[in-house]
Backbone bond lengths (Angstrom), bond angles and torsions (degrees), N, CA, C in turn:
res aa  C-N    CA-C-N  psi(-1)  N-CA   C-N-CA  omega(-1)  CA-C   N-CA-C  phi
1 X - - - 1.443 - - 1.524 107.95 -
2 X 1.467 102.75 144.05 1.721 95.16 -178.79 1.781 100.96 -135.76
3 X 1.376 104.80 132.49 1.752 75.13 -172.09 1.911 67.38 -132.45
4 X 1.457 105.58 145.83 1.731 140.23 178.55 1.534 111.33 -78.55
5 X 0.824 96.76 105.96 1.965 93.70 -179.95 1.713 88.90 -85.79
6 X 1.463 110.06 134.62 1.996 107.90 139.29 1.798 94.15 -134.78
7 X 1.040 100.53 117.07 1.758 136.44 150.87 1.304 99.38 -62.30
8 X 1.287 116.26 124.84 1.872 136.23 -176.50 1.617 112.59 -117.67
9 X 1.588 89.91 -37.60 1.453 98.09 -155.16 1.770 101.10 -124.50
10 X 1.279 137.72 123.95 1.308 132.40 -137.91 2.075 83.19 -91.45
11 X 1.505 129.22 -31.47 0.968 118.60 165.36 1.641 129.07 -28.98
12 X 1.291 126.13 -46.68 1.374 132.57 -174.96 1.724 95.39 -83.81
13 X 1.608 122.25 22.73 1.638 97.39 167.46 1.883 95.67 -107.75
14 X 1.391 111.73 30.77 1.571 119.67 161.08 1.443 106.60 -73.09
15 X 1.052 116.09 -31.22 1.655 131.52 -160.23 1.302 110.22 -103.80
16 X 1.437 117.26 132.69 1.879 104.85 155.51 1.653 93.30 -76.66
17 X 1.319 108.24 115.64 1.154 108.47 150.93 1.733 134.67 -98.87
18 X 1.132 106.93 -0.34 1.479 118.49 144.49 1.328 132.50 -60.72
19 X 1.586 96.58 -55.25 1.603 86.75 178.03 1.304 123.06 -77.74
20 X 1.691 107.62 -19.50 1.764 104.17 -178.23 1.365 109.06 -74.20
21 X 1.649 122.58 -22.74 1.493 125.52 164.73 1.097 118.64 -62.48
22 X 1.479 129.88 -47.09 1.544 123.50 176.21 1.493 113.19 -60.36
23 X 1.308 124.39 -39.38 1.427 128.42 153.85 1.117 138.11 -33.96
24 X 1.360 120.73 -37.35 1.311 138.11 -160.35 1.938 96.48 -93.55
25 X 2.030 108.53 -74.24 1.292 82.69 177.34 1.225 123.76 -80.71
26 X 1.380 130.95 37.91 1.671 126.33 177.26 1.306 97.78 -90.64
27 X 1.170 118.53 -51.04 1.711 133.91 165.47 1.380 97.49 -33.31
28 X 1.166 130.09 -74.48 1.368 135.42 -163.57 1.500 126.59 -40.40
29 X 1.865 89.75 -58.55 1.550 95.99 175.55 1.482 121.93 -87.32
30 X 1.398 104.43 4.21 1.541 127.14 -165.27 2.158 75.96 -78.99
31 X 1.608 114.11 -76.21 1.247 121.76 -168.88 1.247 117.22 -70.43
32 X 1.296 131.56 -9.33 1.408 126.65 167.71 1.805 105.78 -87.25
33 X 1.576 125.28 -11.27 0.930 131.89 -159.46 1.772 125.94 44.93
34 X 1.547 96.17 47.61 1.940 96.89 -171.24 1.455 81.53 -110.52
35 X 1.586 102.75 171.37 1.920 128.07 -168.70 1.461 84.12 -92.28
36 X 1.094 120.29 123.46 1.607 114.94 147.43 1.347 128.75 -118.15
37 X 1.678 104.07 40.07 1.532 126.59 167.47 0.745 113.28 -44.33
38 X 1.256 123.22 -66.17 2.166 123.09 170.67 1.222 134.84 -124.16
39 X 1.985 97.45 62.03 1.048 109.34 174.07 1.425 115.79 -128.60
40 X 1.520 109.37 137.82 1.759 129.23 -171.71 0.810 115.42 -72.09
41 X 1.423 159.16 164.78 1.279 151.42 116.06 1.435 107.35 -130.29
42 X 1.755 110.52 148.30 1.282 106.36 176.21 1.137 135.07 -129.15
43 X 1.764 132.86 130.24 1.520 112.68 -140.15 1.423 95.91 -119.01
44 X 1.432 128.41 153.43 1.336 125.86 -156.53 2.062 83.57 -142.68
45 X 1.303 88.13 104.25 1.925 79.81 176.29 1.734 106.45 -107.03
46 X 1.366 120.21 110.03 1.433 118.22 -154.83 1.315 89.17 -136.08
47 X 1.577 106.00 -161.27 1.617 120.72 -170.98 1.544 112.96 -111.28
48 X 1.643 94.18 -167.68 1.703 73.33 -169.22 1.575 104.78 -103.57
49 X 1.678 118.99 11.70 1.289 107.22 159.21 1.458 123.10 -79.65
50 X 1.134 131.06 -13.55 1.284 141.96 -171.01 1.438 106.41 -93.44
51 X 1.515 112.07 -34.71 1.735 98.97 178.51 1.541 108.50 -102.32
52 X 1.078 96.47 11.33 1.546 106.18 155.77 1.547 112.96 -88.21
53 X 1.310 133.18 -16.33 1.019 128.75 -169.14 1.903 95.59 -109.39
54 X 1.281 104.61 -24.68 1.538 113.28 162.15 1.387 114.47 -50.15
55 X 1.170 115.08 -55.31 1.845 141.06 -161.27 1.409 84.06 -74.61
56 X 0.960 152.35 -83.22 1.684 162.31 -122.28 1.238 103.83 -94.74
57 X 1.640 140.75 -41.71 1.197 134.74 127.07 1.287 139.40 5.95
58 X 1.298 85.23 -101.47 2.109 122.25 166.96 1.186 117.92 -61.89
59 X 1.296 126.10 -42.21 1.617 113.61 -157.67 1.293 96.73 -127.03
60 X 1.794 126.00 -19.78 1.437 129.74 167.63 1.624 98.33 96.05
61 X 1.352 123.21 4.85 1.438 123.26 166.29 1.538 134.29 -83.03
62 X 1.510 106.07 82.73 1.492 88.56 177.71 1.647 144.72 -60.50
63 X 1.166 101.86 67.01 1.475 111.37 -166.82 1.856 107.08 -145.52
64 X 1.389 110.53 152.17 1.371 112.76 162.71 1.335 131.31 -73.10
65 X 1.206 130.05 135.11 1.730 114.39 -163.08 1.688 75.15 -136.34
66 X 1.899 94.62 174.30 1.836 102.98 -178.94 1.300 112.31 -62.55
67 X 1.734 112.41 -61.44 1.697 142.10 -151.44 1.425 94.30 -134.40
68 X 1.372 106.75 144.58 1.003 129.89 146.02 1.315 120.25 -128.86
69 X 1.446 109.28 159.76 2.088 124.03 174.57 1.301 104.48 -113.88
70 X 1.173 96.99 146.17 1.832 111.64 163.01 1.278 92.13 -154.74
71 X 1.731 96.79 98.69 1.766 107.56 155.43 1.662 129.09 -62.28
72 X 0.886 111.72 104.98 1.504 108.24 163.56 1.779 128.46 -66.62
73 X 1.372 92.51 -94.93 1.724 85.35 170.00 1.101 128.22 -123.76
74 X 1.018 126.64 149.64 1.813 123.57 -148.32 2.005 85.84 -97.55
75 X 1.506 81.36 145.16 1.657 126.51 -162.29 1.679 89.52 -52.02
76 X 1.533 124.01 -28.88 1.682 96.14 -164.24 1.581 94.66 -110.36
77 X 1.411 117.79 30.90 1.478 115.13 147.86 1.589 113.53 -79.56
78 X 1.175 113.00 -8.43 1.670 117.66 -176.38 1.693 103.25 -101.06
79 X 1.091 128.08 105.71 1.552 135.70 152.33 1.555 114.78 -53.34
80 X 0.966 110.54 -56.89 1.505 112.95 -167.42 1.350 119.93 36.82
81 X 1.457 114.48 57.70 1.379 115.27 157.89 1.869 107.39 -118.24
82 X 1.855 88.99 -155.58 1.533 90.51 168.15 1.693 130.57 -66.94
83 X 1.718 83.63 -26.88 1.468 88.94 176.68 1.812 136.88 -97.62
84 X 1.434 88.77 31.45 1.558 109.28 -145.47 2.229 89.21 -63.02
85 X 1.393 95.64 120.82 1.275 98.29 -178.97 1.684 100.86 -98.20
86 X 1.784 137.61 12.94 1.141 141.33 -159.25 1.521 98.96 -106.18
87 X 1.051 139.98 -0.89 1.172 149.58 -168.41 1.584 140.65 57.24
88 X 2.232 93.70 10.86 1.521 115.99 -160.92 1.564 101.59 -78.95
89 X 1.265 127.98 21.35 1.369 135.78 167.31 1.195 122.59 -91.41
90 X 1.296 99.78 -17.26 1.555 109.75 178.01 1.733 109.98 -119.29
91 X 1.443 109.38 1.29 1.867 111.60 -171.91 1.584 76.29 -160.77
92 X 1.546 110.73 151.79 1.041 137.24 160.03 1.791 95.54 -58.60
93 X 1.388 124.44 170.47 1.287 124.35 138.45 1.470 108.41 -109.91
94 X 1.033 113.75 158.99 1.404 143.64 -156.12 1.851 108.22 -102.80
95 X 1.147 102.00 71.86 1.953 105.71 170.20 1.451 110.33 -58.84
96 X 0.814 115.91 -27.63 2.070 115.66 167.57 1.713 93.90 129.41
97 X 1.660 88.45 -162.96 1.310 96.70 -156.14 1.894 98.73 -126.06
98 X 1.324 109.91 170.17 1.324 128.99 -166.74 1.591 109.38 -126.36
99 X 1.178 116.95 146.70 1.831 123.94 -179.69 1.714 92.43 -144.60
100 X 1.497 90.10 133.01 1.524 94.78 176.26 1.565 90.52 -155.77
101 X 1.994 86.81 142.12 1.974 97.07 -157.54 1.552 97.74 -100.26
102 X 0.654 130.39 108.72 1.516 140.71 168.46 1.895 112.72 -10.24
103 X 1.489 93.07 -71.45 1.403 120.60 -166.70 2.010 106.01 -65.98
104 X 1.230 85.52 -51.14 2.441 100.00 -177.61 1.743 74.57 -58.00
105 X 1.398 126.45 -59.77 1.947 111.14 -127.36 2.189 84.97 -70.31
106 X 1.488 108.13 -38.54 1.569 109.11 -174.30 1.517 107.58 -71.46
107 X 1.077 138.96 -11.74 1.490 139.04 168.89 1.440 115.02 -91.53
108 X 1.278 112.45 -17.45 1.765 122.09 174.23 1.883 107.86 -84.91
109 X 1.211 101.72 -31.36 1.188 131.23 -169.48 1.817 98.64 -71.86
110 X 1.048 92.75 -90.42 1.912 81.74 172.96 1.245 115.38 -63.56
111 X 1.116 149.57 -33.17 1.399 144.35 161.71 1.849 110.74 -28.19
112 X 1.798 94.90 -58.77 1.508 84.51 -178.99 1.779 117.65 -109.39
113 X 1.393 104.36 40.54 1.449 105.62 -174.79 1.354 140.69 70.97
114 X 1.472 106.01 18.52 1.930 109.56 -151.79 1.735 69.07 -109.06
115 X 1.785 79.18 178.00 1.631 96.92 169.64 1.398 95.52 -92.01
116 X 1.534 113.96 177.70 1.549 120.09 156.37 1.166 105.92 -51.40
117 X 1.465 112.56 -63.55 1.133 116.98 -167.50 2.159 119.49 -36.89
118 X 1.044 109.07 -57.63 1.275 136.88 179.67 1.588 96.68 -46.40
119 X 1.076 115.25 -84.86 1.688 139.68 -168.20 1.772 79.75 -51.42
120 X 1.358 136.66 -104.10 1.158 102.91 -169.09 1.325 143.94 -16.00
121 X 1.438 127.33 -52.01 1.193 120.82 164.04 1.429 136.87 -38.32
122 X 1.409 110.26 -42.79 1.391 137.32 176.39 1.660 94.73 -71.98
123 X 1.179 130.27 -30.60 1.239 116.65 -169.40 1.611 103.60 -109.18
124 X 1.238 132.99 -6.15 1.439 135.89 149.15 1.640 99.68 -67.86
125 X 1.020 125.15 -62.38 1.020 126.97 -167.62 1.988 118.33 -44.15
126 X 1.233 95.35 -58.45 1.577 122.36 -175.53 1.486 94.42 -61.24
127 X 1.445 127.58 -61.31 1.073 119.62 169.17 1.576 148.64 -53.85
128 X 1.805 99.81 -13.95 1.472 100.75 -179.15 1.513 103.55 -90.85
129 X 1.580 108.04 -19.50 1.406 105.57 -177.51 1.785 98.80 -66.73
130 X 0.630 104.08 -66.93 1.808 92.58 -171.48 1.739 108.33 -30.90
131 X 1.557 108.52 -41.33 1.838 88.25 172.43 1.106 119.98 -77.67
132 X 1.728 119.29 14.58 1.681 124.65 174.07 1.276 95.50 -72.06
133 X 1.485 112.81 -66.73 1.326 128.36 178.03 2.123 104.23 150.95
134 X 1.470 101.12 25.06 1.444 107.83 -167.93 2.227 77.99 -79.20
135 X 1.072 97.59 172.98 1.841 129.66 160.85 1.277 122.68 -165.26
136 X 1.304 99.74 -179.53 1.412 102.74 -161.10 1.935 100.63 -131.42
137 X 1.096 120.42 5.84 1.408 128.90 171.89 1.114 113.86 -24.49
138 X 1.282 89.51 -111.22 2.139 107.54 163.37 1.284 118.18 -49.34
139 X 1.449 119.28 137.80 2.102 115.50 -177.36 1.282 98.55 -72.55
140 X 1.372 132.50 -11.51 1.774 108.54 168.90 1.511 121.49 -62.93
141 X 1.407 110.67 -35.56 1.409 142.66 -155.35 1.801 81.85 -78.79
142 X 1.361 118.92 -89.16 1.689 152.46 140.92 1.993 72.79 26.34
143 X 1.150 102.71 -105.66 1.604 123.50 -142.33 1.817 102.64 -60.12
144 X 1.256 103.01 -27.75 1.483 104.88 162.81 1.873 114.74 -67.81
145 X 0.779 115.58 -27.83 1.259 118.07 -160.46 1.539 111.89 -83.24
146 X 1.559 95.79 -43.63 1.598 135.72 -177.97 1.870 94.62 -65.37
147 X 1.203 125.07 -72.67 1.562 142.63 156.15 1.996 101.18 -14.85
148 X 1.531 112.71 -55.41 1.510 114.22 -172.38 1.260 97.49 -64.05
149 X 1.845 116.97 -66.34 1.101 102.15 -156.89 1.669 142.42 -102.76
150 X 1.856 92.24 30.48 1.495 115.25 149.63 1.292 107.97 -78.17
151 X 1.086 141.08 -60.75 1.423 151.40 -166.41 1.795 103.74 -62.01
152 X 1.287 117.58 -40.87 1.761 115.48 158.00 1.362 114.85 -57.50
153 X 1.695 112.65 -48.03 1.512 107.22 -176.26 1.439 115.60 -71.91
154 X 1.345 112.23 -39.71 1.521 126.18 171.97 1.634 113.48 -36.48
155 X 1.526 107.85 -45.23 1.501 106.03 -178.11 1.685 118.82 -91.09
156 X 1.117 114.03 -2.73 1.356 124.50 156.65 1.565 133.98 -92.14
157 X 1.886 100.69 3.92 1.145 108.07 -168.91 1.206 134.77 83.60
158 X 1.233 120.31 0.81 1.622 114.45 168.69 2.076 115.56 -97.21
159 X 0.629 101.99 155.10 1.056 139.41 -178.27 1.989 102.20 -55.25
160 X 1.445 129.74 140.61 1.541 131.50 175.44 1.171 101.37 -79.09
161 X 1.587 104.92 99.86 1.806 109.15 177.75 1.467 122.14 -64.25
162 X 1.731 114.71 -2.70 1.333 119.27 172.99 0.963 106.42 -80.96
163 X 1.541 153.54 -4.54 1.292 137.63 152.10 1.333 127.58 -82.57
């Protein structure tokens, strides 16, 4: 697994944000039980003018939000075996990419009592599932999703940020 750090905002060098990212989806594919031998992801830890300019773009929202997803290619275009005819033996494939606002994730953060530390996780976390292909639309979808990623945070030690 290879996941791309770019640092935007010199605030997030408080944080390993490498290692709490390698943490987060190791957990993931550790509990979903998928290979993430040659799989990319790419994390963009910036501010909240820039993922405001992300949001307003992409989703047509002029506003700052924490995280954002941009799925690229869904996980069962990758074989990753011996016979992998997809070519991810020789290139990672690319599950998409991640935006996380510095300033929204530290105001959510004391608002609801977590550490940075913590609330990031939950928000790496929440966010890689959407490049699985999990959502949160419909409350069936919603409470399943919610269900994963207590049970991810749970095994890393944090705490069910829905309470």
């Amino acid at each position: 697994m290879n996941i791309e750090i770019s640092i935007e905002n010199d605030s997030w060098n408080k944080l390993n944000v490498s290692s709490i990212a390698n943490e987060c989806v190791e957990a993931i594919f550790s509990e979903l039980k998928l290979n993430g031998e040659c799989i990319e992801i790419c994390m963009l830890f910036t501010d909240d003018d820039e993922i405001r300019t992300l949001n307003k773009t992409f989703r047509g929202v002029d506003s700052a939000t924490n995280v954002l997803s941009f799925p690229a290619t869904p996980l069962e275009d990758c074989c990753c075996d011996d016979e992998c005819n997809c070519g991810c033996h020789e290139h990672d494939l690319i599950l998409g990419s991640i935006a996380i606002a510095y300033e929204t994730m530290q105001k959510e953060s004391e608002e609801q009592g977590k550490t940075l530390e913590n609330h990031l996780r939950h928000l790496i976390i929440h966010s890689t599932l959407h490049l699985l292909g999990y959502d949160h639309i419909e409350a069936d979808e919603a409470k399943e999703m919610e269900e994963l990623e207590i049970k991810i945070l749970k095994s890393l030690g944090v705490s069910d940020p829905y309470q």
